[in-house]
N, C-alpha and C positions, 0 to 999 in steps of 0.2 A: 124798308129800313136797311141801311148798309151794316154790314156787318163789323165789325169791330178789327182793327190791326192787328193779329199776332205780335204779343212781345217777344223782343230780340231776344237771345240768349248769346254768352260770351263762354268761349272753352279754350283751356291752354292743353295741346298735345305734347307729349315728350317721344318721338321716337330714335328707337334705338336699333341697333346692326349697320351694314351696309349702307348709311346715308350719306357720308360723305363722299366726293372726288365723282359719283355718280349720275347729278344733274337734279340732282331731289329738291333741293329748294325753287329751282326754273317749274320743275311740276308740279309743287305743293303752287307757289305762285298762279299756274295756269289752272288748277283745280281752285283755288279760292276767287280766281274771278270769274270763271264760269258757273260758280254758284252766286254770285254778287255780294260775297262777303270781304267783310274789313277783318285788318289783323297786320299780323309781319310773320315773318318766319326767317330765322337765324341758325348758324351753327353756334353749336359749344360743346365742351369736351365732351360730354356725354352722349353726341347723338344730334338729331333735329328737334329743334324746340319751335310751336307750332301757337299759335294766339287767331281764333276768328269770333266774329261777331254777326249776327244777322239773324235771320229768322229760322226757329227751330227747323223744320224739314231740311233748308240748306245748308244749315250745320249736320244735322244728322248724314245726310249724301256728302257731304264733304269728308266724313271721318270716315264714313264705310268707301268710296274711292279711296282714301289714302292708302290702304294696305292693298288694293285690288289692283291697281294701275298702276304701281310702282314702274320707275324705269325699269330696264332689263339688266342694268349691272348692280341695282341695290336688290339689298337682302333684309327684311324688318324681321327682327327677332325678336322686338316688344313692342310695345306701347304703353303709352300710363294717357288716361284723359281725366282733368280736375275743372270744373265747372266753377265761374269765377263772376264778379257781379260785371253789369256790362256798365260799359263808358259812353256811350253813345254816340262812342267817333266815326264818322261817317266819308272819310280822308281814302278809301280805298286800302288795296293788300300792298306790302313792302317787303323790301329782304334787307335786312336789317343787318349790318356789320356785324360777325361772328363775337361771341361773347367766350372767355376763359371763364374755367374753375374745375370743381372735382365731375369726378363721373368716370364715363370711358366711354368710347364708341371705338368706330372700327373701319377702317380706309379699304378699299377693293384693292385687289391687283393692278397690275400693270397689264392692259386691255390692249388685245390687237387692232391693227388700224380697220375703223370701221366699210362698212360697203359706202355709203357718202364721201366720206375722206378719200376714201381710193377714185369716186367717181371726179371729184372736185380735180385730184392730183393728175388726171390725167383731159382734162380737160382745158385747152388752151387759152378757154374766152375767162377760166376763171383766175382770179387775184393768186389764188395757190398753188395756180399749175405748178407743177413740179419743184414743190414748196417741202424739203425733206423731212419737214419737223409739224404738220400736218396733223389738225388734233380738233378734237372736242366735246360733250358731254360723255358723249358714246364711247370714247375708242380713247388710247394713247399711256403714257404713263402717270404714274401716280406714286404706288410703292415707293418705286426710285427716286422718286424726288422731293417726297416730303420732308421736310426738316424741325416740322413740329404740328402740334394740333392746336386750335380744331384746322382744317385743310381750308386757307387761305392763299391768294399768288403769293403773299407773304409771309409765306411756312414754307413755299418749296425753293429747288432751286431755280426755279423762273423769275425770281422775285429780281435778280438782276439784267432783269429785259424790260424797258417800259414798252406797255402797248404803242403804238401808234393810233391817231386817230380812231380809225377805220377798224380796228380789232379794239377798242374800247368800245364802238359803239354797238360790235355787238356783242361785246362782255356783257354790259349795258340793258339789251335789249332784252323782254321775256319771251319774246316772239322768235329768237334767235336760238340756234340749236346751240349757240356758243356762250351761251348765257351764262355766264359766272363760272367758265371751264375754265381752269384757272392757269393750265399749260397752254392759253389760247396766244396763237403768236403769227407771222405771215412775214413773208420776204423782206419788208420793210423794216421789222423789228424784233427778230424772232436769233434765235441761235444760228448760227453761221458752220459751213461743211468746212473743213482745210485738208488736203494732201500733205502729208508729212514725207518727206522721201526719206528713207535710210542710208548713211555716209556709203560711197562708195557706189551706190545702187540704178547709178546714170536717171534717176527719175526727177522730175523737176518738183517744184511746188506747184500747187494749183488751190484756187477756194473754192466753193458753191458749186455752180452747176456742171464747171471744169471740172475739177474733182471728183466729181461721180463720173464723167466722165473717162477719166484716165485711172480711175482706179477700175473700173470695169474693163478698159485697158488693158492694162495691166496685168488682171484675171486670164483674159483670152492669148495674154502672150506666155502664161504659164508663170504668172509670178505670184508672190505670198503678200498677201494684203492684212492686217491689222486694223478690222474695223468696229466702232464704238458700235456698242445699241444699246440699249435704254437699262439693262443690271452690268453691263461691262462691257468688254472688247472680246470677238471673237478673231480667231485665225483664219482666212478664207482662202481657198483657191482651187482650181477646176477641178472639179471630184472626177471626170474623165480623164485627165489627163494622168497618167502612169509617172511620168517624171515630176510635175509637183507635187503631187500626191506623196512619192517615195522621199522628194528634198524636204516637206512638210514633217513628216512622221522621224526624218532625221534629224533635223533641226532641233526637235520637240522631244528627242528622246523618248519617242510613242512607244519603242517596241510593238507589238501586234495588237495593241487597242484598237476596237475600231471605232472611227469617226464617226460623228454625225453629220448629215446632210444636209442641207436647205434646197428644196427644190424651185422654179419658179413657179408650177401651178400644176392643178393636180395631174394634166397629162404626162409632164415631165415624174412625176411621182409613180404612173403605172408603167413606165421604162423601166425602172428598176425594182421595186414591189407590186406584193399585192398585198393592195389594201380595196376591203367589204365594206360596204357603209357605215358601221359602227367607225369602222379608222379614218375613214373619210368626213366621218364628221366630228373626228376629235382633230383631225389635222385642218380643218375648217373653222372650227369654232372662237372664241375669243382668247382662248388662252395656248393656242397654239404650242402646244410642248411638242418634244420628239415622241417621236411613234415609231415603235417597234412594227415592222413590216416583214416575213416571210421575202428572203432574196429571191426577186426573176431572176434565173439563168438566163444566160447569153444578152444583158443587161450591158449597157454605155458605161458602167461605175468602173472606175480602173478598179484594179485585184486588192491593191493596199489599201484600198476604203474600209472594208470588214473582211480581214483574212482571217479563215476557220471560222466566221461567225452564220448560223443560219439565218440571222436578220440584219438588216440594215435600218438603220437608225433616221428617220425623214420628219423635215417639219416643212412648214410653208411660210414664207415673209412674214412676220408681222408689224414692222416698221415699216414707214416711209423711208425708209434709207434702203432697206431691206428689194424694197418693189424698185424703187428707182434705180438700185446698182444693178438687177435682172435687166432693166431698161423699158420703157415706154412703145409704143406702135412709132417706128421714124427713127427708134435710136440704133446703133450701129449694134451689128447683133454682140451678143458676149455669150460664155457658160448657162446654160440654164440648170447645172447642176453643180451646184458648191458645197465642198467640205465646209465647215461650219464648225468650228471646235473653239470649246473654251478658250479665252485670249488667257494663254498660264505657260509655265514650265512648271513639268509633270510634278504634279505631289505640293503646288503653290494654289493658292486663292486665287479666281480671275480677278484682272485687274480691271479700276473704273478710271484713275486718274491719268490724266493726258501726259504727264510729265514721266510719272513712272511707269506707264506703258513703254515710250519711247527707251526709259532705259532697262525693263524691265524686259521686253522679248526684244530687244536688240540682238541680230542674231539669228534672228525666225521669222522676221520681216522685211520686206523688200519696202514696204511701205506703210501707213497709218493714216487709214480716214478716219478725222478724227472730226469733232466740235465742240462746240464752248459751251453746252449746256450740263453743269455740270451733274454726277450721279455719287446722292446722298447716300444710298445701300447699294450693295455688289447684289446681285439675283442671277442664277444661270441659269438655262432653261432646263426648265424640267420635263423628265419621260414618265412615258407608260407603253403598256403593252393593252391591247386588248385579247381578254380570252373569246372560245369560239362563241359561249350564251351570247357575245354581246358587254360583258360588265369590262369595266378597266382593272390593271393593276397597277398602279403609279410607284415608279420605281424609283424616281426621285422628285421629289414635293419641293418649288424653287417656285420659279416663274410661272405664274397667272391663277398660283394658287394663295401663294404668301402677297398678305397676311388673312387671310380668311380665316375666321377664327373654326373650330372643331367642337362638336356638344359634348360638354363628358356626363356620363351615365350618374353622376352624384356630384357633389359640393366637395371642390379640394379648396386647402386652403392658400395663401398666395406664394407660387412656389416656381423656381427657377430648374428644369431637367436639361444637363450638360448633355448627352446622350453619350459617345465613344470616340473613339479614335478614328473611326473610318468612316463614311461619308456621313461626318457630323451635319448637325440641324440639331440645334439647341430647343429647347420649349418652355415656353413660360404660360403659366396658368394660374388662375383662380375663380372661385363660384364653380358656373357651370360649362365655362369656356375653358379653350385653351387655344393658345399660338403657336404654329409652330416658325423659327426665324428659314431663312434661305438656306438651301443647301451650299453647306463651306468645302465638302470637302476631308479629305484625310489631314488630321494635326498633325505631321511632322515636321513644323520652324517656325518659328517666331511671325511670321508675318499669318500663319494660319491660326494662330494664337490670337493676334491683332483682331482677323478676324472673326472669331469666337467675339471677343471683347464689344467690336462694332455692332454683330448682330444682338447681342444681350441686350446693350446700352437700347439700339432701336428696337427693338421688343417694348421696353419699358418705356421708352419714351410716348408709342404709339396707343400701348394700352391701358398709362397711368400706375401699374401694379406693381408695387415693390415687395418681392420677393422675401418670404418669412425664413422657408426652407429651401436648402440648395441639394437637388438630388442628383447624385452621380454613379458610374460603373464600380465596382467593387477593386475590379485590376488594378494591384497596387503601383505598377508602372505607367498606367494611360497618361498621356497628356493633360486629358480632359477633367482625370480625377485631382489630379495634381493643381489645376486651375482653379477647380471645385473648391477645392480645401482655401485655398485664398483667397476665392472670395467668398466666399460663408461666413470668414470672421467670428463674429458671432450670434450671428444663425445656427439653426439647425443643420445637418447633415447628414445627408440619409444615402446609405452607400447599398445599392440595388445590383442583386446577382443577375447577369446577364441575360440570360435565356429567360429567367423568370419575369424581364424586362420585356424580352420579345411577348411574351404569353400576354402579359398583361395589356400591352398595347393592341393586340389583335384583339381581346375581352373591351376595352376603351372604344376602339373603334366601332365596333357592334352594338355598344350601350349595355353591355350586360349588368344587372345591378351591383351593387354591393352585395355582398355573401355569395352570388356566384360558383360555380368550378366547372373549371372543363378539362378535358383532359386536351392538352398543350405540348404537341411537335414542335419540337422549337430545331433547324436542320441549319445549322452556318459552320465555318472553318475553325470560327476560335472564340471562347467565352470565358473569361476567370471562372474555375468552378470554386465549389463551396471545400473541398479538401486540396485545392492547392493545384489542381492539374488542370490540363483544361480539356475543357467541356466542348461538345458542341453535336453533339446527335441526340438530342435529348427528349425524352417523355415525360411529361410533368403532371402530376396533378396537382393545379393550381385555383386559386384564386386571388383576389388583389393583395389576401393579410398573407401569403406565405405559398410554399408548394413544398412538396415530397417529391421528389427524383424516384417514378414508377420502373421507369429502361431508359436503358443507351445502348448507344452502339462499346463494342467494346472494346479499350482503347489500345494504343498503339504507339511507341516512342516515335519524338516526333524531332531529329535529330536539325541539331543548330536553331530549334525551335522556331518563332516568328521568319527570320532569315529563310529556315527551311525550305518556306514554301514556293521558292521561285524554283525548286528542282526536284515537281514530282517524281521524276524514274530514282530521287533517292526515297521521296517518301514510300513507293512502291515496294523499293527493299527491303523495305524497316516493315512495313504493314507484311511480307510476304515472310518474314523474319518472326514476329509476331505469332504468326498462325503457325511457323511451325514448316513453312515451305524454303526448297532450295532455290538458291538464285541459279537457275541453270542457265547456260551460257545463249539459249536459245529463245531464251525469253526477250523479248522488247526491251523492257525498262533495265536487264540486265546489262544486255550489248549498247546500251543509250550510256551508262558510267561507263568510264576509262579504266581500267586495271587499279589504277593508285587509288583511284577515287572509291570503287569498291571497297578494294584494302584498308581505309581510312575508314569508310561509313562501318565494317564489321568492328572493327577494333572501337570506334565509339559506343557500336550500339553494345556488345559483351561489356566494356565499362561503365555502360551507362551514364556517359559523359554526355550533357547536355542535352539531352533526351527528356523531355517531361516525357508523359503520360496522357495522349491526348484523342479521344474520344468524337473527335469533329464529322460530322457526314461531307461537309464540304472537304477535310484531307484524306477521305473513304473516295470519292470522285474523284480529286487529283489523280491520286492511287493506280487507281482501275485506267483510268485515260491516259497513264504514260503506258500500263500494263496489255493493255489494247494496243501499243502503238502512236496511240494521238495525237499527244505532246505530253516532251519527256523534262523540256524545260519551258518555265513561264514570263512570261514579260509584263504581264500584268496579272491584277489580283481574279483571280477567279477564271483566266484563261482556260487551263487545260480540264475543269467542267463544261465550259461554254464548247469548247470544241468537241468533247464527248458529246453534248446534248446536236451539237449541231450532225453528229456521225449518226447518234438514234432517231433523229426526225427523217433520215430517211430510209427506214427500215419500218419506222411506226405505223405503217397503214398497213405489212405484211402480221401474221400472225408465228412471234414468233417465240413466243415462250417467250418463259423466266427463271432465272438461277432462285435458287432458294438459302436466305439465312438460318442458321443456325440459332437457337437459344439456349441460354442456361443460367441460373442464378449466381449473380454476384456478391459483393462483401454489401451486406446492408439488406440486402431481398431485394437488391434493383434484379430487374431483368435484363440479361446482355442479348444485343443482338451479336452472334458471330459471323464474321467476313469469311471465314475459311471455306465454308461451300461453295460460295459463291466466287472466288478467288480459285479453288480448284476446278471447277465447271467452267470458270471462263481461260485458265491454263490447256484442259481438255478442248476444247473451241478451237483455239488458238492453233494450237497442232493438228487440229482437222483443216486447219485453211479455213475457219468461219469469217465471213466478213466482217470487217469493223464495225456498219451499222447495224447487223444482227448482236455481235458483243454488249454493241452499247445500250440497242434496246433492250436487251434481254433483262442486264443488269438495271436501267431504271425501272423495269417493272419489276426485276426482286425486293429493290426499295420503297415501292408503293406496294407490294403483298404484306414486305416486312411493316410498313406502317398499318395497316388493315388490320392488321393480326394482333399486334401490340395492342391497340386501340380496342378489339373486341374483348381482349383477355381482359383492359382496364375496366370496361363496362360492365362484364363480370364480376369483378372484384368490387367494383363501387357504384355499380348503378346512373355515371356519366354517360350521360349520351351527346355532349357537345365536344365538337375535334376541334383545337387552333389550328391552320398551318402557318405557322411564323419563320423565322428567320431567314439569311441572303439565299437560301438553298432554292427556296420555293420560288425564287424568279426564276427557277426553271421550271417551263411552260408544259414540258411532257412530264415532271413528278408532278409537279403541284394539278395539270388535269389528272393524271393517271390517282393519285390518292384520293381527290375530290371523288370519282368516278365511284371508287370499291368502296370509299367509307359511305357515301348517300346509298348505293344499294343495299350496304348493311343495316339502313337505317339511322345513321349519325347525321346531327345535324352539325356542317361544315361552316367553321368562319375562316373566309380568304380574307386578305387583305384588299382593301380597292382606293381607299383615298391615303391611306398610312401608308408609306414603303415597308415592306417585309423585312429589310435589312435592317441595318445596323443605323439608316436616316429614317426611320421609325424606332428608334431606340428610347428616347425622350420622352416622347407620349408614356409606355408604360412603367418610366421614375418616376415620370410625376406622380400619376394615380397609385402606383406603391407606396410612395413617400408621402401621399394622402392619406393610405390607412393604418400609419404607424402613430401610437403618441410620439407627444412631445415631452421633451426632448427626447433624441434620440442620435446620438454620435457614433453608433457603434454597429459597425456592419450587421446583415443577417446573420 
C-alpha cells in the first residue's frame, strides 16, 4: 500500500539586519530551489520578506539554512516566522520587485574589492579587464551610493547608467554572482574615469584607461593627483618622494600631521611598518581602514610622511581605481607607495562632488581623476590601531564600518546625539540599536555644518527613525550645541556633561545594564565642566542616570584658553606657575618663549586675564613635552603628546622608573592629583642630562601609577570594581597598555574601547544612552 503525500505547508519569513546590498535574496533564491520550494522573496523597508511552500521537512531545512549560510557581508539580527494557509502554487521561487512601507532594516558598508573582482580585473580574456568600477554581490560600494531604501539600482546613484545587454543578463541571472548587485556595471555601460588637468599645470586631459594611465604618470614624476573613491576625493602622491611629500603638506597647510599611506600590497607595507598578523589581517580584510603600524627605521617613506610620529598610518587598495593606479603585471612601473590623505583643506569636510572638488583644492592639485558616478554620503576612511592581545582600537569609525548598526545594552527612545566640536560623528538611535553617521570631522564653517546636516538627514533616511530627543555637549560655545538647539525645535534637549559622555559610551559599548557604575577615567584636553572651567583629567563615578566627580588632576590657568593650545612651552609656564616653580632660564619650555612673550604670559597669568581653570591630562602632556624639550609649539591637535609618547616608546622596554603624583583634597572632597612632584623630578632629570625617552617614560608610567592608585582608593570607598578608560588620551598606546596592565593585576575589571573611538567621535554613543535615562521633558542641562 503507498503511503500517503505529505501536505504542503506555506510560511512567510521576515528577516531583519544586514540583508540588503549583500546578495541575500540570489541566496534565499538558491536555497529555496535547492529545497524545491515555491515562494518569492523581496525587499522592503524593514529587511527581507521571505514566502515558501512545499513539503514540511523542506521548509523546515530551508528556515534552519537561512540564518546558517548567510553570505559573508550579511548580518541577521532577527527573524519572525508566521505560518500561513498554502496556495498550491506550484510556479517555482521568484524575487519579486522590492516593496515600500514602515519598518527599518540596515544597508552594509561600503566593501573592498572582492578576491574574484580583483582576479576578473586583471585578467585579459575577461569583459572587465581593467574595468575601474568593477563590482558585485561581494565587494564594492553601497553606503555611498544609496539614495533611498529598500536598496534598489533605483535608490542608488547607479540608477543613471542603464545596464547594457550582457550585465542585465547577469543582473538577471540566479546562478550569477551578480545577480541583482545593483552597482553591477562593465566598460560598455558603467561610469566612465576623466583626467581633469589643473590651469597652468602642462597636463592634458585624458578618459578611461589613459587616464589611469597618466595620472599614475603623473605620481612617478612627483606631481599631486586629486583622486575620487567611493566616500570622496583623496590627495595622492609619492610618499617617497621628499619634494612632493614637502609641496603636498604646503599646499595643504598640514603643518606636522602625519599622513596616511596607501601601500600597493602587503610587501610594500613591511618596507615601512611592522605589522603581526592581527594588522595584517585588518589591512587585508573587507573594510580596509588605516592601521596604525610601529615605523621601520631606515624605511623608503620620505621624513614628512609622519614627522615625530612613532607610527605610520597604512591601508591597502580597496577600489578598482585604487589597484589599477598601483598598475597591473605589463603596466609602466609607478610609486608603490602613496600618501593618501583626505581630499580637504585642513579643518574642511572631504569633498565628493566633481565640481567643487576642482574649485575646492584648487591649489593642491596638479590634477583630478575624477568620474561620473556620483557619491550620495561623504565617508573617509576610517583607523585603528591594534593593541599587542590582538583586540583593535578604532580611532575613527567612517568607512567599512558606517552604517553598521551598534547593540545598546537597553531600550532608548528615538533620539538624535550631535556629539562635539572635534572629530564629530553624529548618532542616531532607537529600541536596541544605534547608528552611528561618518566621521565629519572638526565643525569649524559652514560647510562642516552642511555636513552635520547631510549626515543626520542620511542617518534617518537609511534607518526610518525620526528623532523624539536631541542630545548635545553642555559647552555653551560648541558648534554642534548651537545646531542642537535648532534643531530640537520642539523636542526635547538633553544637554550631556562631557566626560560623563565619554564614561557612558565606554559602559554602551560593553553592554553594561542599566543601574550599572563604574568607576570612569575619562583623560582628553578639554571638556565643559559642571562649574564653568574645564575639565578634562577626570575620575567619575558614574552610571547612565548621573556621576560624582571622585578626582582630577588639578587644575591649571590655561592662558588664551582653546587658542592656547597650539603653544605648549606657554602652557608649561603657566602649569610650572601653578605648582609654584620658577621659570628658570635653563629650562626648555622657558628658552622656547621670546623675552616679550614671557613678559606677556606673567602679566596675563598675575591678572588672571583669560585664563580659565583647566584641569585637562591632555594639556598635563602638552606641558611635560615642551618641558622635556619635545615640542614647544603645535601644528596640530594633539601633536606635542603624540611626540612625547613617540620619545617614551623608546625608552619603554628599559626599566626605568616613575615620577610620582602628589594628592590632596579639593573644594567638594574631590581628590586632586598634583603635578608638582612630578614636574620637580622631571626638572631634577633634566639637569642630570636624563634622556628624553627616559623623561617621557618615566612620566607615562607616573600617570598609569596615578590612575591605579585613584582607582583602588575608589574601590575602597565604593566597592567598584569596574575601570572605563575613555577619552582622546587613551589613544595613547603606552597609557592606555600601561593602566590596563596595573588596574587587571589589582584585580579590576578593565573596559577599553575597541569599536567606539575613545575620543571625542565616540562622543555620541554616550548622549544618547544619557539622554535615554532622563524623563521627559527635560530642557535643562545637568
Amino acid at each position: 500500500m503507498t503511503a500517503p503525500a505529505t501536505a504542503a505547508v506555506r510560511r512567510r519569513i521576515g528577516v531583519r539586519g544586514v540583508v540588503q546590498g549583500v546578495g541575500f535574496r540570489p541566496f534565499v533564491h538558491r536555497l529555496a530551489t535547492e529545497e524545491g520550494l515555491s515562494g518569492f522573496v523581496t525587499n522592503h523597508s524593514g529587511g527581507v520578506l521571505v514566502e515558501v511552500e512545499g513539503p514540511p521537512d523542506g521548509v523546515e531545512r530551508f528556515c534552519a539554512r537561512l540564518t546558517r549560510e548567510t553570505p559573508a557581508l550579511a548580518a541577521v539580527t532577527g527573524v519572525d516566522s508566521t505560518d500561513l494557509p498554502v496556495t498550491g502554487a506550484a510556479d517555482g521561487f521568484t524575487i519579486r520587485a522590492s516593496t515600500t512601507g514602515g519598518g527599518r532594516t540596515v544597508l552594509p558598508p561600503d566593501t573592498a574589492t572582492c578576491v574574484d573582482c580583483l582576479r576578473e580585473l586583471a585578467d585579459p580574456g575577461d569583459r572587465r579587464h581593467r574595468h575601474p568600477f568593477i563590482t558585485c554581490t561581494h565587494c564594492g560600494p553601497r553606503f555611498t551610493i544609496v539614495t533611498a531604501l529598500p536598496y534598489d539600482r533605483a535608490s542608488t546613484t547607479m540608477d543613471t547608467f542603464p545596464m547594457c545587454r550582457a550585465c542585465a543578463a547577469e543582473y538577471t541571472d540566479p546562478g550569477d554572482r551578480r545577480f541583482h548587485a545593483q552597482p553591477v556595471a562593465c566598460p560598455a555601460c558603467g561610469p566612465r574615469l576623466r583626467l581633469v588637468p589643473a590651469a597652468g599645470s602642462g597636463v592634458r586631459p585624458a578618459r578611461d584607461a589613459e587616464a589611469l594611465a597618466a595620472a599614475r604618470g603623473l605620481l612617478a614624476a612627483g606631481r599631486i593627483v586629486a583622486v575620487k573613491g567611493v566616500g570622496g576625493y583623496h590627495l595622492a602622491c609619492d610618499a617617497t618622494d621628499a619634494e612632493a611629500v614637502t609641496r603636498l603638506r604646503s599646499r595643504k597647510l598640514r603643518g606636522g600631521k602625519p599622513f596616511a599611506v596607501m601601500a600597493a600590497d602587503l610587501a610594500a607595507v613591511d618596507r615601512i611598518g611592522e605589522a603581526g598578523p592581527a594588522e595584517r589581517a585588518e589591512l587585508t580584510g573587507s573594510r580596509r581602514p588605516i592601521v596604525l603600524l610601529p615605523r621601520r627605521d631606515g624605511g623608503p617613506l620620505a621624513a614628512g610622511v609622519c614627522p615625530g610620529s612613532p607610527h605610520v598610518g597604512v591601508m591597502l587598495p580597496y577600489t578598482p581605481v585604487h589597484t589599477l593606479l598601483f598598475g597591473l603585471p605589463g603596466d609602466p612601473p609607478g610609486p608603490r607607495l602613496l600618501v593618501m590623505t583626505s581630499g580637504n583643506r585642513s579643518g574642511e569636510p572631504i569633498v565628493t562632488d566633481d565640481g567643487e572638488a576642482v574649485a575646492r583644492l584648487a591649489g593642491l592639485a596638479d590634477a583630478w581623476l575624477a568620474h561620473d558616478r556620483a557619491i550620495s554620503s561623504p565617508c573617509d576612511d576610517s583607523v585603528l590601531r591594534v593593541r599587542p592581545d590582538g583586540s583593535r582600537q578604532v580611532l575613527r569609525r567612517s568607512r567599512g564600518y558606517v552604517p553598521r548598526p551598534l547593540a545598546l545594552p537597553f531600550e532608548v527612545p528615538p533620539t538624535l546625539a550631535v556629539g562635539g566640536d572635534l572629530k564629530n560623528a553624529p548618532c542616531l538611535g532607537a529600541g536596541r540599536e544605534a547608528w552611528f553617521g561618518p566621521h565629519i570631522g572638526d565643525l569649524g564653517d559652514l560647510a562642516s555644518l552642511d555636513a552635520l546636516e547631510c549626515a543626520e538627514a542620511t542617518l534617518r533616511r537609511l534607518t526610518g527613525i525620526g528623532p523624539e530627543r536631541i542630545a548635545a555637549d553642555r559647552h555653551p560655545g560648541y558648534h554642534s550645541a548651537r545646531w542642537a538647539r535648532r534643531r530640537a525645535g520642539g523636542r526635547d534637549l538633553h544637554l550631556v556633561q562631557h566626560h560623563h559622555a565619554h564614561v557612558a559610551s565606554a559602559m554602551a559599548e560593553h553592554a553594561l545594564p542599566d543601574g550599572a557604575r563604574v568607576i570612569g577615567v575619562a583623560f582628553d584636553g578639554t571638556g565643559y565642566g559642571d562649574d564653568g572651567t574645564v575639565w578634562g583629567g577626570e575620575v567619575l563615578l558614574a552610571g547612565y542616570d548621573g556621576f560624582h566627580r571622585y578626582a582630577h588632576l588639578s587644575p591649571a590657568p590655561l592662558p588664551g584658553g582653546d587658542a592656547g593650545v597650539a603653544n605648549p612651552c606657554r602652557l608649561a609656564l603657566a602649569r610650572l606657575r601653578a605648582a609654584g616653580l620658577p621659570w628658570d632660564a635653563d629650562l626648555p619650555s622657558t628658552a622656547a618663549c621670546t623675552a616679550s612673550e614671557r613678559a606677556l604670559l606673567a602679566r596675563q597669568l598675575e591678572r588672571n586675564v583669560a585664563c580659565v581653570p583647566a584641569s585637562g591630562m591632555g594639556r598635563l602632556f602638552d606641558a611635560v613635552s615642551s618641558l622635556a624639550g619635545v615640542c614647544h609649539r603645535a601644528g596640530y591637535e594633539a601633536q606635542a603628546a603624540l611626540e612625547l609618547e613617540a620619545q617614551a616608546a623608546r625608552a619603554w622596554g628599559a626599566d626605568t622608573g616613575a615620577y610620582s603624583f602628589g594628592t590632596a583634597r579639593g573644594d567638594g572632597d574631590a581628590l586632586l592629583l598634583d603635578p608638582t612632584p612630578v614636574l620637580r623630578s622631571l626638572i631634577t632629570d633634566l639637569r642630570r642630562g636624563t634622556p628624553r625617552p627616559v623623561l617621557a617614560a618615566r612620566f607615562h608610567r607616573a600617570v598609569a601609577a596615578a590612575v591605579a592608585e585613584v582607582c583602588r582608593r575608589a574601590r575602597r570607598d565604593t566597592g567598584a570594581g569596574t575601570v572605563a578608560l575613555t577619552g582622546g588620551v587613551f589613544a595613547n598606546a603606552l597609557l592606555e597598555g600601561a593602566c590596563s596592565a596595573l588596574l587587571a593585576a589589582d584585580g579590576f575589571t578593565v573596559l577599553r574601547h575597541t569599536e567606539v573611538p575613545p575620543g571625542d567621535g565616540g562622543l555620541a554613543l554616550g548622549q544618547l544612552v544619557v539622554a535615554a535615562r532622563r524623563p521627559s521633558p527635560a530642557h535643562n542641562p545637568e
